[in-house]
C-alpha positions in Angstrom: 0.0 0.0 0.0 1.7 3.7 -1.1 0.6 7.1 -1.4 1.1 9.3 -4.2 2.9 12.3 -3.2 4.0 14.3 -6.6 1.9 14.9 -9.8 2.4 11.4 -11.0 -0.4 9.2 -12.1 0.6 5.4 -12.0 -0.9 3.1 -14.2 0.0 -0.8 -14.3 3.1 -1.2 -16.2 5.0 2.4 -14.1 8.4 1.7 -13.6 10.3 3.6 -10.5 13.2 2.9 -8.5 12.3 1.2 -4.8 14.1 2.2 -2.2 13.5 -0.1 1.2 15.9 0.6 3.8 19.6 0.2 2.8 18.4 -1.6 -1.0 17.6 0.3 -3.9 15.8 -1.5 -6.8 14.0 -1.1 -9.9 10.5 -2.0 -9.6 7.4 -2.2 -11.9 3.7 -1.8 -10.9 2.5 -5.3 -11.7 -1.4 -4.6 -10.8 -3.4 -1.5 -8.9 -5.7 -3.9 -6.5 -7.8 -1.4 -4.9 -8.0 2.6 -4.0 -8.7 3.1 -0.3 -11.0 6.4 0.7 -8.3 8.6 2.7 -11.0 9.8 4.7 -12.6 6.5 6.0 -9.3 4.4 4.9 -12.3 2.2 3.8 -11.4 0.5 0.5 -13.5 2.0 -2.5 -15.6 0.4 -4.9 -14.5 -0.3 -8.8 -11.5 -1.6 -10.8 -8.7 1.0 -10.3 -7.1 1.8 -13.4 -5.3 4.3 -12.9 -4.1 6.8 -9.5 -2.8 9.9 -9.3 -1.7 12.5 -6.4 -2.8 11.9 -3.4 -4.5 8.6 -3.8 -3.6 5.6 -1.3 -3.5 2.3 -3.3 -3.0 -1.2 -2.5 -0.9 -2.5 -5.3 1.6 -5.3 -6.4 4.9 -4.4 -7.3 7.8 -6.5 -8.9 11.2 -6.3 -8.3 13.9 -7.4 -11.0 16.1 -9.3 -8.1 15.0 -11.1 -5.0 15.9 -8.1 -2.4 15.2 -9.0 1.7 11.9 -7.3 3.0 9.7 -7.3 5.8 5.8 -6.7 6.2 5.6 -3.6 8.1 3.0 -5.6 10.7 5.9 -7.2 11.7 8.9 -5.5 11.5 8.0 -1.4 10.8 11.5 -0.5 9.9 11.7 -2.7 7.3 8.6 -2.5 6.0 8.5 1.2 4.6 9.1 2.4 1.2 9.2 5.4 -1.5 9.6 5.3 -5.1 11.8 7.3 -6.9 11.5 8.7 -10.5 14.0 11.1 -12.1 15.4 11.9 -8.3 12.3 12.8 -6.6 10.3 10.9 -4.5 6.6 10.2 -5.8 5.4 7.7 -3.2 5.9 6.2 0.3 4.3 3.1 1.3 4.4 0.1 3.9 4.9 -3.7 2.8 1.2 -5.3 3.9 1.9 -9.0 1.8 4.8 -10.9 0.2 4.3 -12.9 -3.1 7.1 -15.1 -3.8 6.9 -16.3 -7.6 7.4 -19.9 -8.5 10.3 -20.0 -11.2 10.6 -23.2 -13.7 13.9 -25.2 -13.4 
Protein backbone atom coordinates (compact mmCIF):
# COMPACT_ATOMS: atom_id res chain seq x y z
CA UNK A 1 0.00 0.00 0.00
CA UNK A 2 1.65 3.66 -1.09
CA UNK A 3 0.55 7.10 -1.41
CA UNK A 4 1.14 9.32 -4.20
CA UNK A 5 2.94 12.29 -3.23
CA UNK A 6 4.03 14.30 -6.58
CA UNK A 7 1.89 14.89 -9.77
CA UNK A 8 2.37 11.37 -11.02
CA UNK A 9 -0.38 9.16 -12.05
CA UNK A 10 0.57 5.40 -12.02
CA UNK A 11 -0.85 3.12 -14.24
CA UNK A 12 0.02 -0.80 -14.26
CA UNK A 13 3.07 -1.18 -16.17
CA UNK A 14 4.98 2.38 -14.08
CA UNK A 15 8.40 1.71 -13.57
CA UNK A 16 10.26 3.59 -10.52
CA UNK A 17 13.23 2.92 -8.47
CA UNK A 18 12.29 1.17 -4.81
CA UNK A 19 14.13 2.25 -2.16
CA UNK A 20 13.48 -0.12 1.24
CA UNK A 21 15.88 0.57 3.84
CA UNK A 22 19.59 0.20 2.76
CA UNK A 23 18.36 -1.62 -1.04
CA UNK A 24 17.62 0.29 -3.85
CA UNK A 25 15.83 -1.48 -6.80
CA UNK A 26 14.05 -1.09 -9.85
CA UNK A 27 10.54 -1.97 -9.64
CA UNK A 28 7.36 -2.19 -11.87
CA UNK A 29 3.74 -1.82 -10.92
CA UNK A 30 2.45 -5.33 -11.71
CA UNK A 31 -1.35 -4.56 -10.81
CA UNK A 32 -3.40 -1.54 -8.92
CA UNK A 33 -5.66 -3.95 -6.52
CA UNK A 34 -7.85 -1.38 -4.89
CA UNK A 35 -7.95 2.59 -3.98
CA UNK A 36 -8.75 3.06 -0.32
CA UNK A 37 -10.96 6.44 0.75
CA UNK A 38 -8.26 8.63 2.67
CA UNK A 39 -10.97 9.78 4.74
CA UNK A 40 -12.60 6.53 6.00
CA UNK A 41 -9.35 4.39 4.94
CA UNK A 42 -12.30 2.16 3.78
CA UNK A 43 -11.44 0.55 0.52
CA UNK A 44 -13.53 1.97 -2.52
CA UNK A 45 -15.64 0.38 -4.91
CA UNK A 46 -14.55 -0.27 -8.78
CA UNK A 47 -11.51 -1.62 -10.76
CA UNK A 48 -8.66 0.97 -10.30
CA UNK A 49 -7.13 1.83 -13.40
CA UNK A 50 -5.32 4.33 -12.93
CA UNK A 51 -4.08 6.84 -9.51
CA UNK A 52 -2.82 9.87 -9.29
CA UNK A 53 -1.74 12.49 -6.41
CA UNK A 54 -2.76 11.92 -3.36
CA UNK A 55 -4.53 8.55 -3.83
CA UNK A 56 -3.62 5.63 -1.34
CA UNK A 57 -3.47 2.27 -3.30
CA UNK A 58 -3.03 -1.20 -2.51
CA UNK A 59 -0.90 -2.48 -5.28
CA UNK A 60 1.61 -5.30 -6.41
CA UNK A 61 4.92 -4.43 -7.27
CA UNK A 62 7.76 -6.54 -8.85
CA UNK A 63 11.24 -6.32 -8.32
CA UNK A 64 13.90 -7.44 -10.97
CA UNK A 65 16.12 -9.33 -8.09
CA UNK A 66 15.01 -11.06 -4.97
CA UNK A 67 15.91 -8.13 -2.41
CA UNK A 68 15.18 -9.02 1.73
CA UNK A 69 11.93 -7.26 3.02
CA UNK A 70 9.71 -7.28 5.78
CA UNK A 71 5.83 -6.72 6.15
CA UNK A 72 5.65 -3.56 8.08
CA UNK A 73 3.04 -5.59 10.72
CA UNK A 74 5.93 -7.24 11.67
CA UNK A 75 8.93 -5.50 11.50
CA UNK A 76 7.99 -1.40 10.80
CA UNK A 77 11.49 -0.49 9.92
CA UNK A 78 11.66 -2.72 7.30
CA UNK A 79 8.62 -2.52 5.97
CA UNK A 80 8.49 1.17 4.60
CA UNK A 81 9.08 2.44 1.21
CA UNK A 82 9.17 5.37 -1.53
CA UNK A 83 9.65 5.28 -5.05
CA UNK A 84 11.82 7.30 -6.90
CA UNK A 85 11.46 8.73 -10.53
CA UNK A 86 13.98 11.13 -12.06
CA UNK A 87 15.40 11.91 -8.29
CA UNK A 88 12.27 12.85 -6.65
CA UNK A 89 10.25 10.91 -4.52
CA UNK A 90 6.65 10.18 -5.80
CA UNK A 91 5.42 7.71 -3.21
CA UNK A 92 5.90 6.22 0.34
CA UNK A 93 4.27 3.12 1.27
CA UNK A 94 4.40 0.06 3.88
CA UNK A 95 4.89 -3.75 2.76
CA UNK A 96 1.17 -5.29 3.88
CA UNK A 97 1.95 -8.96 1.77
CA UNK A 98 4.78 -10.88 0.18
CA UNK A 99 4.32 -12.87 -3.07
CA UNK A 100 7.05 -15.10 -3.79
CA UNK A 101 6.87 -16.26 -7.55
CA UNK A 102 7.44 -19.91 -8.52
CA UNK A 103 10.34 -20.03 -11.15
CA UNK A 104 10.61 -23.23 -13.71
CA UNK A 105 13.93 -25.17 -13.38
Amino acid sequence: MFVLLDNAIFIVGYKAMLHIHSVREECEILELMQQIDPMTRKPMKGKVLFVKNGAVVICRIQVNNLICVEKFSDFAQLGRFTLRTEGKTVAVGKVTDLYVASGSS
